[in-house]
Every structure is written in C-alpha cells, then in structure tokens.
N, C-alpha and C positions, 0 to 999 in steps of 0.2 A: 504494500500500500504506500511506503511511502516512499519509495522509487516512483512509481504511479505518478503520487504527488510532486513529487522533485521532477519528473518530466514536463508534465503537466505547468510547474510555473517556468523551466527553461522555454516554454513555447510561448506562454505568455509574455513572458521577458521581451524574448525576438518580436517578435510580434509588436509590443510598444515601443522596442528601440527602432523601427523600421516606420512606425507611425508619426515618429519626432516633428513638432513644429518648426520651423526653421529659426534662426535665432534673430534677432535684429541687430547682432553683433555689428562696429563700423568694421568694411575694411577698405583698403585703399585700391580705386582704378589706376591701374599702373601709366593708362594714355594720357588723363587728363590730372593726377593727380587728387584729385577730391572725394572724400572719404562719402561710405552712402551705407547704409545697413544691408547688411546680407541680402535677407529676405527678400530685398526690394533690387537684386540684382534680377531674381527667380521670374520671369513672364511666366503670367497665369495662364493657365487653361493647359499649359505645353509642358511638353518631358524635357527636363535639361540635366543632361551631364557634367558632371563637375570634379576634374581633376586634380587634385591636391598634389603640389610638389613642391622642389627646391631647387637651386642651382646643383647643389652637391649630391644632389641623387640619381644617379646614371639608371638605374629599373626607372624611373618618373620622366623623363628625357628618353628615354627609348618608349615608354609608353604613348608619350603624347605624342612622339615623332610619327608613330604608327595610328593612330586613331586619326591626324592631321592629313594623312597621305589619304583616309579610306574616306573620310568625311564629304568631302563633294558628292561622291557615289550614294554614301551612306544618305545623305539627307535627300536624294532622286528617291529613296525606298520610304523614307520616313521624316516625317517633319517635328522637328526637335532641336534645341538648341545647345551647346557646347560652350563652355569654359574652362578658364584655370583658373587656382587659388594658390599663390608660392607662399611657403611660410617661413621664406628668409627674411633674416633680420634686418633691417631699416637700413643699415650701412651696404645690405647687397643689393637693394631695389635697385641699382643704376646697374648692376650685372645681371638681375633678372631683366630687368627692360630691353637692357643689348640682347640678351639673348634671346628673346621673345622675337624680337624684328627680324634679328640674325636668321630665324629658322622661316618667319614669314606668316606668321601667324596671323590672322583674319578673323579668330575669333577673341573675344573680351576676355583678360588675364587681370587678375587682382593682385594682390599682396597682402598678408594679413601680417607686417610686421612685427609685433608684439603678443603673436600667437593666440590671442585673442579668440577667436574663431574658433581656432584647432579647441582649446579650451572649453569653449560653448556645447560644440562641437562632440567634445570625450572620444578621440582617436589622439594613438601615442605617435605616430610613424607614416613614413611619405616611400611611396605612392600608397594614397588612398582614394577611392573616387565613391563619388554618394550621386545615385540618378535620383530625381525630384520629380515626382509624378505630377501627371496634370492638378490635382489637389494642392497641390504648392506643399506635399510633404515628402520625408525622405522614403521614398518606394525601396531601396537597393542599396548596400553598400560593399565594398569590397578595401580589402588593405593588400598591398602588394602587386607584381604584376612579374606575369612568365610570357613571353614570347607567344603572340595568338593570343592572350588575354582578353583582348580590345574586339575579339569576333563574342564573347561571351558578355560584353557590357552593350553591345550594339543589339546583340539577342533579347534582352533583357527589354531595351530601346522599343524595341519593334513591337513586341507583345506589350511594353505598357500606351506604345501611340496607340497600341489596334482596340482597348479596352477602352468601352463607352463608360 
C-alpha cells in the first residue's frame, strides 16, 4: 500500500511540476537591452520552445546549433515559436551576444544574468529546455541533450500544436 501511495504522489508531483505557471521573473532581451518579465516573452494561444544555455556549454551550442539548422523546415510542419535563455553572468552578455549573431540567429535570445529565472525556474544545469503549451504553461521539460535530441523536443512540438 504504501508503495501504491508513494507512486501515486510521484505522479502527482510530475504532473504539477509540468503544470507550473510561468514566473514573471525580469530577464534581459539581449537585442534591445531592456528587461520584461518572462511570462510576457510567452505568445498566447502558441507552443514555444525554450532553450536554456550558456557560452561555456558545448551539449547547449550543439543543441541549439541543430534545432537552428531544422527550424525553417520545422515550422512549414508546425507553427510555434522558438527561443533562448543564456544564464551567463552579466560580465559575458557581450560574448553571448557575439555569439548569438556569430551563429545567425533569427530567433529572440535573453539573458537571465543573475540566475534569477533558473531560480524561479528550480533547474540546476544547462542544457535544459521547457516547451510552453498553448495554455501559457510549462507542457514539457527536459535537462540535457544527446545528438538527435532536438527530433524528440520537435515531436513533442507537433502533438502539442495538433491538440485542441
């Protein structure tokens, strides 16, 4: 019974942590500089992908390298929005920005200097990405990334555009 019960609330657990409202944490647009509350980065009604990295994370840099490359394709199958969130510290915002144009990025990248976020947030580690359901809540999330990754967060994508 009380394994039962001990399952029983690890499902509930999941279950609430995947339901999280989003936070209104500030963080920083890396284009224009000016800080805006998370939540309010999130368009309603739509699925957005949300990539958490750093300069120094080479899995997070090959992640977004590859989801960047598939993204045109990806969004002819499905409509949905894509960003980043670096959570280098304030003195490397000017090396995440080089690096963000360096690669050619076209979609909106943040900066959450002061970890802020990640903290609201409750993840320890980068790569991590959180999809956002049309509901403006967190539907999905994952820590880490293996080569091919980005075909299982796009799957994900797909079945939450197709859900009324």
């Amino acid at each position: 019974m009380k394994k039962l019960l001990s399952l029983a609330m690890l499902v509930i657990a999941s279950v609430t942590a995947n339901a999280q409202d989003l936070p209104n944490t500030q963080i920083k647009d890396a284009n224009t500089g000016k800080k805006l509350p998370f939540n309010q980065t999130i368009e309603q009604g739509k699925v957005t992908v949300i990539s958490f990295w750093a300069t120094w994370c080479v899995p997070c840099k090959k992640e977004i390298k590859n989801i960047s490359l598939k993204l045109a394709d990806w969004k002819k199958e499905a409509d949905f929005n894509y960003m980043t969130v670096s959570i280098d510290e304030a003195r490397a915002e000017g090396i995440m920005r080089t690096y963000a144009i360096a690669q050619g990025w076209t979609f909106p990248y943040y900066i959450d200097v002061n970890s802020d976020l990640k903290r609201s947030l409750n993840f320890q580690s980068v790569p991590y990405t959180l999809i956002i359901g049309k509901d403006g809540k967190v539907a999905w999330r994952h820590i880490g990334y293996e080569e091919g990754g980005e075909n299982e967060v796009f799957a994900k994508v797909k079945e939450l555009v197709a859900a009324k």
